[in-house]
Backbone as JSON Lines, residues from 0, in Angstrom:
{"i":0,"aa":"X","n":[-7.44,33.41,27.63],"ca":[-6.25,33.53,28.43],"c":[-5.6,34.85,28.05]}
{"i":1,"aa":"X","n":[-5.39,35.92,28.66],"ca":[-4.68,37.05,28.97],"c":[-2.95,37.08,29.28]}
{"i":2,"aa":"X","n":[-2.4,37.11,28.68],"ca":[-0.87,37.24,28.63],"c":[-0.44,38.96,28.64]}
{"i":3,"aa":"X","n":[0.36,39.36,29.93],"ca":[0.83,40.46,29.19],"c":[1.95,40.48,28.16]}
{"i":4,"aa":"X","n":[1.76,41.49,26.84],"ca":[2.97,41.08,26.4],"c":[3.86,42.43,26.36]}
{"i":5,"aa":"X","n":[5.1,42.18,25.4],"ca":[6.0,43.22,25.47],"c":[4.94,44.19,24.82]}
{"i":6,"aa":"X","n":[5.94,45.52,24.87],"ca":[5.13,47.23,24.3],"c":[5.19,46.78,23.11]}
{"i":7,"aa":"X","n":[6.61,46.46,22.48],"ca":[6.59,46.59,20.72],"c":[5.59,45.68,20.27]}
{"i":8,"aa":"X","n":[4.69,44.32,21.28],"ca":[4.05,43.75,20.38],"c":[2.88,44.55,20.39]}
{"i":9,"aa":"X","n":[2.1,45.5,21.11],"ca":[1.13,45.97,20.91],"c":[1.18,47.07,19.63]}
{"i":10,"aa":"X","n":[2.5,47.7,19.37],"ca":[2.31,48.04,18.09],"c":[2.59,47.41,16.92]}
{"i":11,"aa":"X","n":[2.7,46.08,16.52],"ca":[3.19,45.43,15.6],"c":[1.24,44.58,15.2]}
{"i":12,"aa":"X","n":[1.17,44.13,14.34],"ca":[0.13,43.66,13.53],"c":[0.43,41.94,13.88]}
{"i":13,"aa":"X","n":[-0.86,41.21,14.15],"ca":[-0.59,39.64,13.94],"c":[-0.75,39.71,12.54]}
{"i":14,"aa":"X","n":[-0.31,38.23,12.22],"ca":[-1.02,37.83,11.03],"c":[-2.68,37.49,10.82]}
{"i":15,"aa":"X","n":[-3.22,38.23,10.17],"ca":[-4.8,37.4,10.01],"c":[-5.37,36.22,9.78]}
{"i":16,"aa":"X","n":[-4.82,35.48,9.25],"ca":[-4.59,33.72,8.98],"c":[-4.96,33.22,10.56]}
{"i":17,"aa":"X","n":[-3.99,33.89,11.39],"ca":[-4.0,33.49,12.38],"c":[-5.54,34.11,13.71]}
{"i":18,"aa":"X","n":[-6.33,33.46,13.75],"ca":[-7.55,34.38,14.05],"c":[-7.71,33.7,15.91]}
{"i":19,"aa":"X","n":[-6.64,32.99,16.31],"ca":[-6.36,32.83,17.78],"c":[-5.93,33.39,18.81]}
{"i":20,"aa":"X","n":[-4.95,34.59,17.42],"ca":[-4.12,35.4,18.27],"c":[-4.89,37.15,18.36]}
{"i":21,"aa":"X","n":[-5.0,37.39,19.39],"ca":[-5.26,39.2,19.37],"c":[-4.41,40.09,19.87]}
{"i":22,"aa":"X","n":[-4.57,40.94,20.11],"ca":[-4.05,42.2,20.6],"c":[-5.12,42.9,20.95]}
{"i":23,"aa":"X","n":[-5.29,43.24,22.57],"ca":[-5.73,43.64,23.15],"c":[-6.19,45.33,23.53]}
{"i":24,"aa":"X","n":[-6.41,46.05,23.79],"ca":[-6.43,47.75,23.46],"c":[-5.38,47.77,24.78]}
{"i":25,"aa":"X","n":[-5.34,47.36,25.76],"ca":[-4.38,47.74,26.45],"c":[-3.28,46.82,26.34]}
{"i":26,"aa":"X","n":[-2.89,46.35,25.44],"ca":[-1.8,45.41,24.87],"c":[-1.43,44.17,25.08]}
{"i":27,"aa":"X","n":[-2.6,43.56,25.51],"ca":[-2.55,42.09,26.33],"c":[-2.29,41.64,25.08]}
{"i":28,"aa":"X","n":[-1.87,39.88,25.21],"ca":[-2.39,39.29,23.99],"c":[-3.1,38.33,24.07]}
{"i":29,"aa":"X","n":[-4.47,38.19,23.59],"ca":[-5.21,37.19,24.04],"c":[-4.97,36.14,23.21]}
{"i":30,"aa":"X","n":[-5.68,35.2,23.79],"ca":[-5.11,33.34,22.73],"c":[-6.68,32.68,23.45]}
{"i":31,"aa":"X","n":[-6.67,32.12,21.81],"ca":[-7.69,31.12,21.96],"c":[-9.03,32.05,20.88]}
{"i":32,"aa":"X","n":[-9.79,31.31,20.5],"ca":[-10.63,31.61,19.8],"c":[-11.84,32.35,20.48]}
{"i":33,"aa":"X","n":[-12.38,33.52,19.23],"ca":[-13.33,34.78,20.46],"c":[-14.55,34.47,21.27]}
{"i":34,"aa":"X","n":[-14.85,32.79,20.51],"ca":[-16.22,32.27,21.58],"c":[-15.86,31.63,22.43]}
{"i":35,"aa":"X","n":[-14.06,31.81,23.21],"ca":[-13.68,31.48,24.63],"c":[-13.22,29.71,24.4]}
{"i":36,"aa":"X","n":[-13.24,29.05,23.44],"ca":[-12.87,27.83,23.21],"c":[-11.34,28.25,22.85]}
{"i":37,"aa":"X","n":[-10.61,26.79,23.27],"ca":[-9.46,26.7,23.36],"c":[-8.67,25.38,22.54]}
{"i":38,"aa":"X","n":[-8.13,25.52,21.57],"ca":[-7.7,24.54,20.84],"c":[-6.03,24.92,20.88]}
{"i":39,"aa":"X","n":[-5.4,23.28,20.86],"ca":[-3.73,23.09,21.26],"c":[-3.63,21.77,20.42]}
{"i":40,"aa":"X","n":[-2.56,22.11,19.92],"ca":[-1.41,20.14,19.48],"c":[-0.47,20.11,20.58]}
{"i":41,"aa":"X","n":[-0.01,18.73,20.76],"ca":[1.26,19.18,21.47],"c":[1.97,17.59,21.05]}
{"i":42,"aa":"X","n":[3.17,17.26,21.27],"ca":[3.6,15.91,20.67],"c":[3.84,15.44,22.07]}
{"i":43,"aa":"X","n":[3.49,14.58,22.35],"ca":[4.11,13.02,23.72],"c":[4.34,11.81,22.89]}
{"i":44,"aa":"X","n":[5.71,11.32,23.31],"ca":[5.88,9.74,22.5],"c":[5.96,9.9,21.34]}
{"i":45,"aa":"X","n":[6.61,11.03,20.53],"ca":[5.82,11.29,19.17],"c":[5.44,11.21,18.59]}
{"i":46,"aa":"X","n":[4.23,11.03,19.49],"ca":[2.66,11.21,18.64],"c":[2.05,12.91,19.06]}
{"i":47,"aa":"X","n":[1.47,13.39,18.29],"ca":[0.92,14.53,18.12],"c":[-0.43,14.48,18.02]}
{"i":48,"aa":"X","n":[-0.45,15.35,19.71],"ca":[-2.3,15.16,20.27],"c":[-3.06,16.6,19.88]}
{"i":49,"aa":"X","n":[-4.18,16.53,19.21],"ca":[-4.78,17.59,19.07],"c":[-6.38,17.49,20.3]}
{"i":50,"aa":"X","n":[-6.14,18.64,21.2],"ca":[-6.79,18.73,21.86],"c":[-7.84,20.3,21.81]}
{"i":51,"aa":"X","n":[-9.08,20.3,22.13],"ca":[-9.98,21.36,22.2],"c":[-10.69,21.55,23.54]}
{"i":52,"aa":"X","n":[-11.2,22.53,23.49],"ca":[-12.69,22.43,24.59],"c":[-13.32,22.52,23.93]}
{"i":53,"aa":"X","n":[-14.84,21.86,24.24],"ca":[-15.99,22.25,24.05],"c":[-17.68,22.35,24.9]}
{"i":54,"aa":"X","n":[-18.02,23.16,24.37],"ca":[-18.81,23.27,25.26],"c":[-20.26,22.19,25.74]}
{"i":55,"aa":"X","n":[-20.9,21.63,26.59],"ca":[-21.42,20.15,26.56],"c":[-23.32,20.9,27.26]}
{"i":56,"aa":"X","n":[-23.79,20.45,27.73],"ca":[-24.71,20.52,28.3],"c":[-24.46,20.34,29.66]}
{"i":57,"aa":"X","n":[-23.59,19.51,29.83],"ca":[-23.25,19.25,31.35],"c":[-21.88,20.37,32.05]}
{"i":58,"aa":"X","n":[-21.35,21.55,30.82],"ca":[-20.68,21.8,31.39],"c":[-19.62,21.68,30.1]}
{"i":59,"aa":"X","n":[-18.04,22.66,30.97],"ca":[-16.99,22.38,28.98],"c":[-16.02,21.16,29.2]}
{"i":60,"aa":"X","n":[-16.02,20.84,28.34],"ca":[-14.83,19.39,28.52],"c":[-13.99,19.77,27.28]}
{"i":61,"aa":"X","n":[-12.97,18.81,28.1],"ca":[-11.44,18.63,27.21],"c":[-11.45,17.73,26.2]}
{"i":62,"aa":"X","n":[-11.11,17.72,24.65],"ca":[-11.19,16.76,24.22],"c":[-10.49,16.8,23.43]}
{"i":63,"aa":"X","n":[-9.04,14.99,23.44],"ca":[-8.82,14.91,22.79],"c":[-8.1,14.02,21.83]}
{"i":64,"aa":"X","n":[-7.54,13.6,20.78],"ca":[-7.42,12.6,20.02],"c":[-6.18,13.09,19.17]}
{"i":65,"aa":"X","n":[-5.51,11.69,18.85],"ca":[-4.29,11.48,18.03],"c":[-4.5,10.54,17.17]}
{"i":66,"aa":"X","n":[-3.75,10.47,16.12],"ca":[-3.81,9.71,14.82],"c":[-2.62,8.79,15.26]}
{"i":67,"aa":"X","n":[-2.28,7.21,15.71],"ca":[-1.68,6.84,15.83],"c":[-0.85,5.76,14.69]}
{"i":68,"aa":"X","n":[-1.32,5.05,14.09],"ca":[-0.83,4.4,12.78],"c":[-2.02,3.36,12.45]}
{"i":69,"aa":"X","n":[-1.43,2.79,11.1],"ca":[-2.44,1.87,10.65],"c":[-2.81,0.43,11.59]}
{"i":70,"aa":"X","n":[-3.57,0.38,11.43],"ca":[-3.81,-0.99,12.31],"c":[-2.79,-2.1,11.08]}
{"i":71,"aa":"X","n":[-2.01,-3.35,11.88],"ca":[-1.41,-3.88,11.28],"c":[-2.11,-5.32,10.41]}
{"i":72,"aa":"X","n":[-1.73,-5.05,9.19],"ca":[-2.31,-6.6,8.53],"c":[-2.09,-7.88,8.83]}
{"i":73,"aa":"X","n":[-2.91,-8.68,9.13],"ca":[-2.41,-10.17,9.53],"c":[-1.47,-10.18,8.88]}
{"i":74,"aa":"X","n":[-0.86,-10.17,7.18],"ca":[-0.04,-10.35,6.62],"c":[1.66,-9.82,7.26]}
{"i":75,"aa":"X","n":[1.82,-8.87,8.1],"ca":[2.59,-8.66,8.85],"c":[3.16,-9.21,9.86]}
{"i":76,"aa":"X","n":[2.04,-9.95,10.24],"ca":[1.94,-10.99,11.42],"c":[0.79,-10.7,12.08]}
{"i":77,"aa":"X","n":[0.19,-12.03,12.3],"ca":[-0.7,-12.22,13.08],"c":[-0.47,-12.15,14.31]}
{"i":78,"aa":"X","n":[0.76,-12.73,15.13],"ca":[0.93,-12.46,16.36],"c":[1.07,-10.68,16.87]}
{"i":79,"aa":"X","n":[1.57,-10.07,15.84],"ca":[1.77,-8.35,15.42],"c":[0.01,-8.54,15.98]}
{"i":80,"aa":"X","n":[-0.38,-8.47,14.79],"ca":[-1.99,-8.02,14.82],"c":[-3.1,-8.55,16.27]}
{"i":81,"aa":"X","n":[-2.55,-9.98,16.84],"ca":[-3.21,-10.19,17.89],"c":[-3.02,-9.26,18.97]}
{"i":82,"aa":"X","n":[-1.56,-9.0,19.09],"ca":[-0.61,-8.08,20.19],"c":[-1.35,-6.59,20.63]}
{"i":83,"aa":"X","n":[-2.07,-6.03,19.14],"ca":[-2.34,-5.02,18.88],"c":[-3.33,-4.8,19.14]}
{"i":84,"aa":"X","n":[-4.38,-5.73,18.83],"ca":[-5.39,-5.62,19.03],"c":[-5.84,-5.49,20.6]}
{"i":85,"aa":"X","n":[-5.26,-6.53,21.36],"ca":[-5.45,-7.25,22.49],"c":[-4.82,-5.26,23.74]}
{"i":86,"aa":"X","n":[-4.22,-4.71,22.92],"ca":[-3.94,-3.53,23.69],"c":[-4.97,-2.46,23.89]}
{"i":87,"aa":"X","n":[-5.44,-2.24,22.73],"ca":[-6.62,-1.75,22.45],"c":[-8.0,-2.0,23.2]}
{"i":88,"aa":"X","n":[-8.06,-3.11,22.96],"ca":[-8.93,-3.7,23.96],"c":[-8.75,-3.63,25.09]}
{"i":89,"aa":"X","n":[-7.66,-3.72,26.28],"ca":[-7.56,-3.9,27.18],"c":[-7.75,-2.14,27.41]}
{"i":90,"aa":"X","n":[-7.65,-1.29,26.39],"ca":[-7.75,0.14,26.95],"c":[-8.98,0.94,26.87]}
{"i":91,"aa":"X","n":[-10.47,-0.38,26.74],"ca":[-11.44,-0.07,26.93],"c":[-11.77,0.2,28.44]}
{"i":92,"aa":"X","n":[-11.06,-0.3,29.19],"ca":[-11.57,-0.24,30.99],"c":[-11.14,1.36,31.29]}
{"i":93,"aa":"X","n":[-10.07,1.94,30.2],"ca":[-9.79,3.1,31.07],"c":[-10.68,4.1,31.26]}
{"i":94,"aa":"X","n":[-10.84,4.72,32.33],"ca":[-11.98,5.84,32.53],"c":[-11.85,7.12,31.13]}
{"i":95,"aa":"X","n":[-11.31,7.62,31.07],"ca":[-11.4,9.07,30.06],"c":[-10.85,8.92,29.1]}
{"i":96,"aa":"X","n":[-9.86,7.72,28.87],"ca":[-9.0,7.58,27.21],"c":[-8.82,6.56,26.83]}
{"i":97,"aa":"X","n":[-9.08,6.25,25.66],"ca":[-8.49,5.24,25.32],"c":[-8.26,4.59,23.87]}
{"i":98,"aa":"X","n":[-7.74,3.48,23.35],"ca":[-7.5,3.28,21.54],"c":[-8.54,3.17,21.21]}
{"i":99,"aa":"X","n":[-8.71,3.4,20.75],"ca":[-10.01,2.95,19.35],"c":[-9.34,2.61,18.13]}
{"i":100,"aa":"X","n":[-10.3,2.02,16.38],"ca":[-10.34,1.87,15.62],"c":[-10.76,2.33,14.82]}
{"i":101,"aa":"X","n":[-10.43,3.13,13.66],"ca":[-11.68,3.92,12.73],"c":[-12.25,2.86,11.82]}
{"i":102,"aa":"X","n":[-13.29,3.18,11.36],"ca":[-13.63,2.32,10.14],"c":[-12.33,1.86,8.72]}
{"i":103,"aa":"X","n":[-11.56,3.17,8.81],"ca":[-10.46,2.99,7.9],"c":[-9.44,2.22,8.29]}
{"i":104,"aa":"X","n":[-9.83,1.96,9.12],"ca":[-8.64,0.85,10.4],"c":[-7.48,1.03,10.65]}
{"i":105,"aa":"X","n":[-8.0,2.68,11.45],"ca":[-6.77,3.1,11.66],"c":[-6.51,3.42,13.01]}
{"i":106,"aa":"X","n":[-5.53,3.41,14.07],"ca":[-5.7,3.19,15.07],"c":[-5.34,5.15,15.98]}
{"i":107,"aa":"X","n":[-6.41,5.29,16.92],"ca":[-6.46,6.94,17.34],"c":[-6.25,6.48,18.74]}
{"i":108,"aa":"X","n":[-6.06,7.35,19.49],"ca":[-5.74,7.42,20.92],"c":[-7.3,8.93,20.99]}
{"i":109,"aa":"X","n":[-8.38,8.51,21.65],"ca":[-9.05,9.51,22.35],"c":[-9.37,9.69,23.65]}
{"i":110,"aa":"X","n":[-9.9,10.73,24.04],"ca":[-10.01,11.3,25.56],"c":[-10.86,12.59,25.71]}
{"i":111,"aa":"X","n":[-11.55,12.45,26.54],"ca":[-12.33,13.29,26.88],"c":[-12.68,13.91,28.74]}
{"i":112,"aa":"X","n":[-12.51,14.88,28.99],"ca":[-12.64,15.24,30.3],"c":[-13.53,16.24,30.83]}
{"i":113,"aa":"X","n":[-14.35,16.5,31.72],"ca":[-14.94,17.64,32.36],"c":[-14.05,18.58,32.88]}
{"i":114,"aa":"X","n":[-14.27,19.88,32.61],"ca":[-13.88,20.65,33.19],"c":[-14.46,21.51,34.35]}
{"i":115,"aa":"X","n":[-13.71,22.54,35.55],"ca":[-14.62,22.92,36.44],"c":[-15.81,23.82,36.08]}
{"i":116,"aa":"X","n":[-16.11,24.06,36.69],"ca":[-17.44,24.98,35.88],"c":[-16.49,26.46,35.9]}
{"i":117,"aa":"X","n":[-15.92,27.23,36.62],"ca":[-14.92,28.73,36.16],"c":[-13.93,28.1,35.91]}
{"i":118,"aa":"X","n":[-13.7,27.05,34.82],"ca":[-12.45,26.57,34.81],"c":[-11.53,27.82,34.14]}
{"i":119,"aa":"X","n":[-9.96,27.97,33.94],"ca":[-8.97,28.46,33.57],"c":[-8.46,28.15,32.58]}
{"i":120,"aa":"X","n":[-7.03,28.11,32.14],"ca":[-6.78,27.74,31.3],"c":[-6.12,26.55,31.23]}
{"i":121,"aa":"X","n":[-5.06,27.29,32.95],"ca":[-4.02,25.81,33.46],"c":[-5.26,24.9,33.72]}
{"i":122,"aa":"X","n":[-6.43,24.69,33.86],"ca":[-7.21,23.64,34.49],"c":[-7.4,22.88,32.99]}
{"i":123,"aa":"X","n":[-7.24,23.28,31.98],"ca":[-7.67,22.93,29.81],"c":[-5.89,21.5,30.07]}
{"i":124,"aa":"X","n":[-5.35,22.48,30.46],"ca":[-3.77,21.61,30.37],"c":[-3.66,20.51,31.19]}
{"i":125,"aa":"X","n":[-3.78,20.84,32.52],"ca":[-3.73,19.65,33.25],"c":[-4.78,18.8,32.87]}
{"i":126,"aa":"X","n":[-6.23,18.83,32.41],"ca":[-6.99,17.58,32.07],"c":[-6.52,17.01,30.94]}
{"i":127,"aa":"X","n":[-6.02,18.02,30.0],"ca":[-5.17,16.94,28.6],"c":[-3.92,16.4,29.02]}
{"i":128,"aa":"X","n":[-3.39,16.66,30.23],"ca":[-2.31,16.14,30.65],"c":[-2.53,14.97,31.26]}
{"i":129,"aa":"X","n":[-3.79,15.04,31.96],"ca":[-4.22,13.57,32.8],"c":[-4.95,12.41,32.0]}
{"i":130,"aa":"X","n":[-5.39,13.02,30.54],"ca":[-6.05,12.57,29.73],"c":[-4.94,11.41,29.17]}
{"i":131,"aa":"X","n":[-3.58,12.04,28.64],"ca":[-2.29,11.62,28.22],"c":[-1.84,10.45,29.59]}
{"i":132,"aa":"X","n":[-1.73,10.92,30.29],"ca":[-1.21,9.8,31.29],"c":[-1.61,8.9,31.82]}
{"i":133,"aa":"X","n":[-3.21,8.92,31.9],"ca":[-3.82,7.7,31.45],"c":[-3.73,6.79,31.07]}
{"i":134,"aa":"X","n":[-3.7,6.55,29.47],"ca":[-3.75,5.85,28.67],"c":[-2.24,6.13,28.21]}
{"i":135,"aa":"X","n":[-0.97,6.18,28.57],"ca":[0.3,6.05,28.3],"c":[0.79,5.06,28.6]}
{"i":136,"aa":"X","n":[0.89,4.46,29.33],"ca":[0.78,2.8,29.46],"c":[0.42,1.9,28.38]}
{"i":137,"aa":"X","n":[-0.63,2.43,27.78],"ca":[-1.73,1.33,26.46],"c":[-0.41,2.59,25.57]}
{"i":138,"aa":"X","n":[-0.11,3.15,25.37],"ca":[0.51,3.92,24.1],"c":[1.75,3.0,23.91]}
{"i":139,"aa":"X","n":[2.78,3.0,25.19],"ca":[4.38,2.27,24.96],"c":[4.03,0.78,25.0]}
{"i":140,"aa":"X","n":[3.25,0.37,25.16],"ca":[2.84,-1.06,24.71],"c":[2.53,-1.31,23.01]}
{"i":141,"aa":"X","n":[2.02,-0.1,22.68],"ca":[1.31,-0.19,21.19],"c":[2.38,0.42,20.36]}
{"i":142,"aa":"X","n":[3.19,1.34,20.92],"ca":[4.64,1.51,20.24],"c":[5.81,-0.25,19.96]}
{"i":143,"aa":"X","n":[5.62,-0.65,21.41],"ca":[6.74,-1.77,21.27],"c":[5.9,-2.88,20.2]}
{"i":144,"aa":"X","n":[4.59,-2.79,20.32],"ca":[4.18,-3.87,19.48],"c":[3.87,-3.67,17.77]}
{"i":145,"aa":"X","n":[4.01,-2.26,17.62],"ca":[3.43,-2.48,16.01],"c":[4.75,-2.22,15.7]}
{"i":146,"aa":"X","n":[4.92,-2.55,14.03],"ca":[6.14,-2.79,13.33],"c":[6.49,-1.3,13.09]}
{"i":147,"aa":"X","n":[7.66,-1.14,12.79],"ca":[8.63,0.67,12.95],"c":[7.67,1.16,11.56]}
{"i":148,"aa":"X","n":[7.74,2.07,11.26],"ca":[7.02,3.1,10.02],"c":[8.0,4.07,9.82]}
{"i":149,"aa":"X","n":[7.79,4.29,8.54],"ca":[8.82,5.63,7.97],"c":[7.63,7.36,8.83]}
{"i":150,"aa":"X","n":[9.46,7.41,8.89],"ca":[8.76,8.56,9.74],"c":[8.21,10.0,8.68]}
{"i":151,"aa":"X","n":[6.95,10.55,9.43],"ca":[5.94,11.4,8.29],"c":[7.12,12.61,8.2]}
{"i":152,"aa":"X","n":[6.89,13.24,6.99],"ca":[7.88,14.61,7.2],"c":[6.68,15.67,7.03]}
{"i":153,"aa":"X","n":[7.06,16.94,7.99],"ca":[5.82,17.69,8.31],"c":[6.54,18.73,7.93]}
């Protein structure tokens, strides 16, 4: 993705840490990594989705996944834990996203999408956007049902 930017940023230095960001010879600033893949976080519901492209055989797709909380212990409640479960499950029918479980039993929100074949960049956003709205329905259900958590400090 090609941004023009201001003059002073073409003479100012990025940071190197940062290896997403360039500077262009005619002062663009490019974003995104130099083998054309595109990686973003962004927070909905606050939860914080980390999304990429990558490239497939069939073509590049969107992909992407959030860390949502621990799956809850019967000891919390079982009706908690049935509630929870039973959401999850029901967000196996959705086409491109949906809860899963890790082995650590922990509960992720994933998604995955095709992109066009000259896709853009706005085309990377809107599929993680449709990816998100999807399965947002199964999210404020799985918010109202698991018990509150101290919130992470970042």
């Amino acid at each position: 993705m090609n941004l023009k930017a201001l003059p002073l940023l073409k003479l100012q230095q990025l940071p190197p840490e940062e290896p997403r960001l360039r500077i262009n010879a005619d002062g663009s600033l490019q974003i995104g990594r130099k083998d054309g893949q595109i990686e973003f976080a962004f927070n909905y519901l606050g939860i914080i989705f980390e999304a990429n492209t990558r490239p497939t055989a069939h073509g590049t797709v969107v992909q992407l996944a959030a860390e949502i909380a621990p799956l809850p212990y019967s000891a919390e409640g079982v009706a908690t834990r049935r509630a929870v479960v039973a959401i999850i499950d029901a967000s196996q029918t959705l086409h491109e996203a949906r809860l899963v479980i890790s082995k650590h039993r922990w509960i992720y929100c994933i998604g995955k999408a095709a992109l066009p074949g000259n896709w853009e960049p706005q085309d990377v956003i809107t599929a993680a956007t449709r990816l998100v709205l999807e399965v947002k329905p199964y999210l404020v259900m799985l918010q109202e049902a698991l018990p509150p958590r101290p919130l992470k400090a970042h």
